[in-house]
BADOPA-655277 format. One record per residue (C-alpha): x, y, z. Coordinates in steps of 0.5 Angstrom, whole numbers, plus 500, padded with zeros to 3 digits. Example, Ala and Ser with C-alpha at 12.3 -4.5 7.8 and 13.67 -1.06 7.14 Angstrom:
REM BADOPA-655277
525491516/527498514/
END
This chain:
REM BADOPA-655277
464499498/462495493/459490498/451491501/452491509/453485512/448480515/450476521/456471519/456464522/464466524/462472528/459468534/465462534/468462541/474458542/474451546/479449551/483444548/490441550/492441542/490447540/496451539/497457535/503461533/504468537/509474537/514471542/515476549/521475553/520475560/527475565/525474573/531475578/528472585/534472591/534471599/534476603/542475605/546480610/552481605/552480598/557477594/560482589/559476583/551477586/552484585/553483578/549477576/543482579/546487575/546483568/539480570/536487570/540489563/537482561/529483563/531492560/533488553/527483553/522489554/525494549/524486544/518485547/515493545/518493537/513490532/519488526/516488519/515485513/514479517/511475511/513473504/510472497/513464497/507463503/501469501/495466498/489470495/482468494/478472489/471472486/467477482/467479474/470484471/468490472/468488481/473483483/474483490/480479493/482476501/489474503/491469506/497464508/499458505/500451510/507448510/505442508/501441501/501441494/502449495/509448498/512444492/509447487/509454489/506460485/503454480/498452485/490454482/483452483/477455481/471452485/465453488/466455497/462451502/460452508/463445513/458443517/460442523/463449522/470447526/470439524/466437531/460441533/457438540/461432539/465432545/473432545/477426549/483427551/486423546/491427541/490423535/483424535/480425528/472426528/471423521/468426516/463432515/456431515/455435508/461431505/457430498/456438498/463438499/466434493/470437489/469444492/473449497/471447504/471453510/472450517/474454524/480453528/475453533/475446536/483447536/485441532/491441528/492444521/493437519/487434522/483440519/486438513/485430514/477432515/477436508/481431504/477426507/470428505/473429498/474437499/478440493/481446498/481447506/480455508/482455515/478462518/483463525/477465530/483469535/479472539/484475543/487479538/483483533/480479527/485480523/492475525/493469520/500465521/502457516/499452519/504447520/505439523/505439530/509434531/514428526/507424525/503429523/509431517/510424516/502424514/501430510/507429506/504422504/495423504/494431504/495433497/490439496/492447497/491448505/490456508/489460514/485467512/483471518/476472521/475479518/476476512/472470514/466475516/467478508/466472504/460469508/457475507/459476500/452476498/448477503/442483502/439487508/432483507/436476507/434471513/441470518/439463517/440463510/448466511/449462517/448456512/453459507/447462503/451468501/457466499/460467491/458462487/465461484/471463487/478462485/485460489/492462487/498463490/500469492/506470487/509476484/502479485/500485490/499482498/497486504/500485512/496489517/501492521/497496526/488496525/486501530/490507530/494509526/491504521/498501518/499496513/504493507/501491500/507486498/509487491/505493489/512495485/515491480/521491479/522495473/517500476/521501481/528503476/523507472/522512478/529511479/531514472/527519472/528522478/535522477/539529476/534532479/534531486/535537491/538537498/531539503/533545508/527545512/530550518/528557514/520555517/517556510/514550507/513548499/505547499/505544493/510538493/506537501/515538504/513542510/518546514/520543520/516544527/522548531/524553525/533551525/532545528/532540522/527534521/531532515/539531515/542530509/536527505/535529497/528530494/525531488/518531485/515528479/509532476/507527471/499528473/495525467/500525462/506521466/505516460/503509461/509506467/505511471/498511469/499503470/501504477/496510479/490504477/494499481/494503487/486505487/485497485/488495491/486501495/480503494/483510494/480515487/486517483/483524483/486525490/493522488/498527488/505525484/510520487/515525491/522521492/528521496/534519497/538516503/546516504/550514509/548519516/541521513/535520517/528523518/526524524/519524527/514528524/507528522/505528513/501535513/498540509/494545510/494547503/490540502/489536508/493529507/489523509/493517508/501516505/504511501/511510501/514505497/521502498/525502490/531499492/533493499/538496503/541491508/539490516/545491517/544499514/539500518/534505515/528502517/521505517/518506524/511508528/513509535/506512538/501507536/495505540/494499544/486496542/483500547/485505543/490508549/497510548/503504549/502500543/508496540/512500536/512499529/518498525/518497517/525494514/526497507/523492501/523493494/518494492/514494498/509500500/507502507/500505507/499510514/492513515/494520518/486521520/481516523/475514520/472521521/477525518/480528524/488528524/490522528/496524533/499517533/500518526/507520527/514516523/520517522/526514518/532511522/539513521/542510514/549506516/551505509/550505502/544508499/537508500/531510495/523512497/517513494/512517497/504518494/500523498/492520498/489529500/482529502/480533496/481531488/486535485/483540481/486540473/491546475/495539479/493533475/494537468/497544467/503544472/505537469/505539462/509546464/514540468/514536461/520540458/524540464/523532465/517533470/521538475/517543476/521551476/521553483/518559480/510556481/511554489/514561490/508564486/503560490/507562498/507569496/499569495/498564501/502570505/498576501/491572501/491567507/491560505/484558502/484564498/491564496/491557494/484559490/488565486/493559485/489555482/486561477/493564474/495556473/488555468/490561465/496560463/494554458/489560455/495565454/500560451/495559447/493566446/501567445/502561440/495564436/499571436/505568434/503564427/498570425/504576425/507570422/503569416/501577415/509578414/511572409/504575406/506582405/513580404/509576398/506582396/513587396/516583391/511583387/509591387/517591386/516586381/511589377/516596378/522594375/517591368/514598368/520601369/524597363/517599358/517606360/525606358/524601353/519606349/524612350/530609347/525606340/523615340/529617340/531611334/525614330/527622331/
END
């Protein structure tokens, strides 16, 4: 939002060059094939070698189809940031195996101005031999590029080592690698590494600045980071509409992002967007406070967005315990910090935050399929944080088994998250319409052992009105931010008297009303107060005033009958 519409990128017409050197990496498939004669007997050791190899090719099948998550760590993540400090915006990239960011870990910054090689991918019309050694020389803005962050593409499919060769040779400060995949969906980066035992030995020896791969779509941002509707596509085809300065820093402890699924449902993983002590802060204030969820009798709680299972008996959740936070805007400063961190790395408004909601997993319990739904507040898009790590061999992992394929046709790869602490999984349950997306379903796997902790926040498509945000956590405040079940009973029974917008409407009222008659009740209270001590003041005081009257007038009786 904070950018102009793009002009036409200079990367956006890249097309890949045959080349034997060009490698990438690639999700590996497994692909068995059984081919035999046509024989008049079969032996039965045939037989059972026909058998395994079917078994075999069904198993590599069912590998190919699983997508496994998180496939990155904070050792290799990289980030490119520019802006001030009212905008900053931010692309995630990988780092290379080789270079200064592999010894020197989260150490590693450079602040520098970014230029657009020229030839963009190292070679432009020059014509590749079949020589594998092959090194082009230096790029023809090699003085431009002296001292700052140089952009290539792989497009001419030399190696990452090459690529680097090129950038330190012509006196770059940092190689950006735009990865031009055409075959995937802009968005897929991976290490560049030596391809061979010469190639190592040369890195390890001459490339001593930072090397990473960003993908195309973050390639297209930063080329148009500047560019205006009246500007001429020649300008930002020459570089003219990147940042000024940019700064380059490993990725760290800082929040990251892995796209899992671009086209629907929208799926990716933010990295570290809970510290550790984030993640125990929610811990403790959730303990005590769980409850079994029974989501068989077909009635939903509205308010805390836990919905009664589709088949009423059959549950969706087995043995899973639950607990809302109503912390709002008054949760103190641990939740104010995350709340600001995820509208920073989201994009999405507090406003339409609902509060964290967690769970608790022990051995047996599971979630099965389900959509995140609320007909009281359509849910656009959940967050789920994983607070604690729970073993591979524990399963519990976090699965997406309906995505679409890039034509948007059903048979994707399924999806599936391990629990990370600290890591949030991010799904969009609409498209970019606002229309729910039925490939939105997840589920929880069953959990084999120990215990597993989440974390879900509910992005509505409308802001919370004030009865959300401050009046129910403030009323949750003495009860340690668990709200008495009085208010979701009272919300149902408007629902079911008044239908759901109108009884939601009502809801909303009585819940702003309350504040008023607290305070009403309070402002009672202190004046039948004062007025009692005032006229418990004013009795004492006429008795008082009594008792000396009476003194006199005895007084006086007793000094009359002296004179008599």
């Amino acid at each position: 939002e904070t950018l102009p519409p793009p002009a036409p990128s200079p990367l956006l017409c890249q097309q890949k060059k045959e080349s034997k050197q060009y490698t990438w990496k690639q999700r590996p498939t497994l692909r068995s094939i059984c081919r035999g004669r046509r024989t008049t007997i079969l032996h039965p050791t045939m037989i059972l070698l026909l058998l395994l190899c079917a078994l075999a090719t069904f198993a590599a099948a069912e590998e190919a189809a699983i997508r496994v998550f998180p496939q990155r760590t904070s050792t290799e993540a990289a980030v490119v940031e520019w802006g001030h400090s009212a905008i900053i915006n931010a692309l995630d990239g990988v780092v290379a195996t080789f270079g200064p960011q592999t010894s020197d870990g989260a150490t590693f910054e450079v602040e520098t101005t970014p230029i657009l090689a020229k030839p963009i991918d190292g070679l432009g019309t020059k014509q590749r031999s079949n020589d594998e050694d092959e090194y082009p020389g230096k790029l023809d803005n090699a003085d431009e590029v002296d001292g700052n962050m140089v952009i290539m593409t792989d497009v001419a499919g030399f190696s990452g080592v090459t690529m680097a060769r090129i950038a330190k040779e012509s006196g770059a400060a940092a190689l950006m690698v735009v990865n031009t995949d055409k075959e995937g969906d802009g968005d897929f980066i991976y290490s560049l590494e030596p391809e061979n035992e010469e190639e190592e030995r040369y890195a390890e020896e001459h490339i001593d600045i930072p090397v990473i791969m960003v993908s195309l779509q973050a390639g297209n941002i930063i080329t148009t980071a500047l560019a205006t509707d009246d500007m001429d596509p020649a300008i930002v085809n020459s570089g003219g509409a990147l940042p000024e300065r940019v700064r380059l820093y490993a990725g760290g402890d800082r929040p990251f992002f892995e796209d899992a699924v671009s086209k629907s449902p929208v799926v990716y993983l933010i990295h570290n967007l809970l510290s550790d002590e984030e993640c125990e802060a929610l811990l403790k204030s959730a303990e005590k406070k769980y409850e079994r969820i029974d989501d068989t009798s077909g009635t939903s709680n509205y308010l805390e967005s836990s919905m009664a299972s589709e088949k009423q008996g059959v549950p969706t959740a087995i043995d899973v315990d639950q607990t809302m936070l109503w912390k709002g805007s008054v949760g103190g400063k641990t939740f104010k910090d995350i709340d600001e961190r995820i509208s920073q790395v989201t994009g999405f408004p507090p406003e339409h935050f609902s509060d964290f909601q967690i769970n608790k997993y022990v051995k047996g319990s599971l979630y099965g399929p389900h959509y995140d739904m609320n007909p009281a507040n359509g849910i656009m898009a959940t967050i789920t944080v994983f607070l604690n790590d729970v073993p591979i061999e524990h399963g519990g992992e976090f699965v997406y088994p309906k995505t679409q394929n890039e034509s948007g046709a059903d048979g994707g790869d399924a999806v599936v998250i391990r629990p990370t602490k600290g890591l949030a999984v991010v799904h969009h349950n609409t498209d970019d319409r606002y229309n729910f997306d039925q490939s939105s379903v997840n589920q929880e796997l069953s959990l084999n052992g120990g215990v597993k902790y989440i974390a879900k926040k509910y992005i509505y498509l409308n802001p919370q009105p004030n009865s959300m945000r401050i009046v129910l956590p403030m009323l949750a405040m003495p009860f340690g931010g668990k709200l008495p079940k009085v208010f979701s009973k009272l919300q149902n029974t408007l629902i079911d008297s008044f239908g759901l917008e109108s009884g939601c409407n009502y809801f909303d009222k009585i819940i702003n009303l309350i504040p008023i008659l607290i305070l009403v009740g309070i402002a009672q209270f202190v004046t039948n107060f004062v007025q009692s001590k005032l006229k418990g003041s004013g009795g004492e005081k006429a008795s008082g005033e009594n008792d000396s009257s009476g003194k006199a007038k005895s007084k006086k009786r007793r000094s009359k009958k002296k004179s008599d």
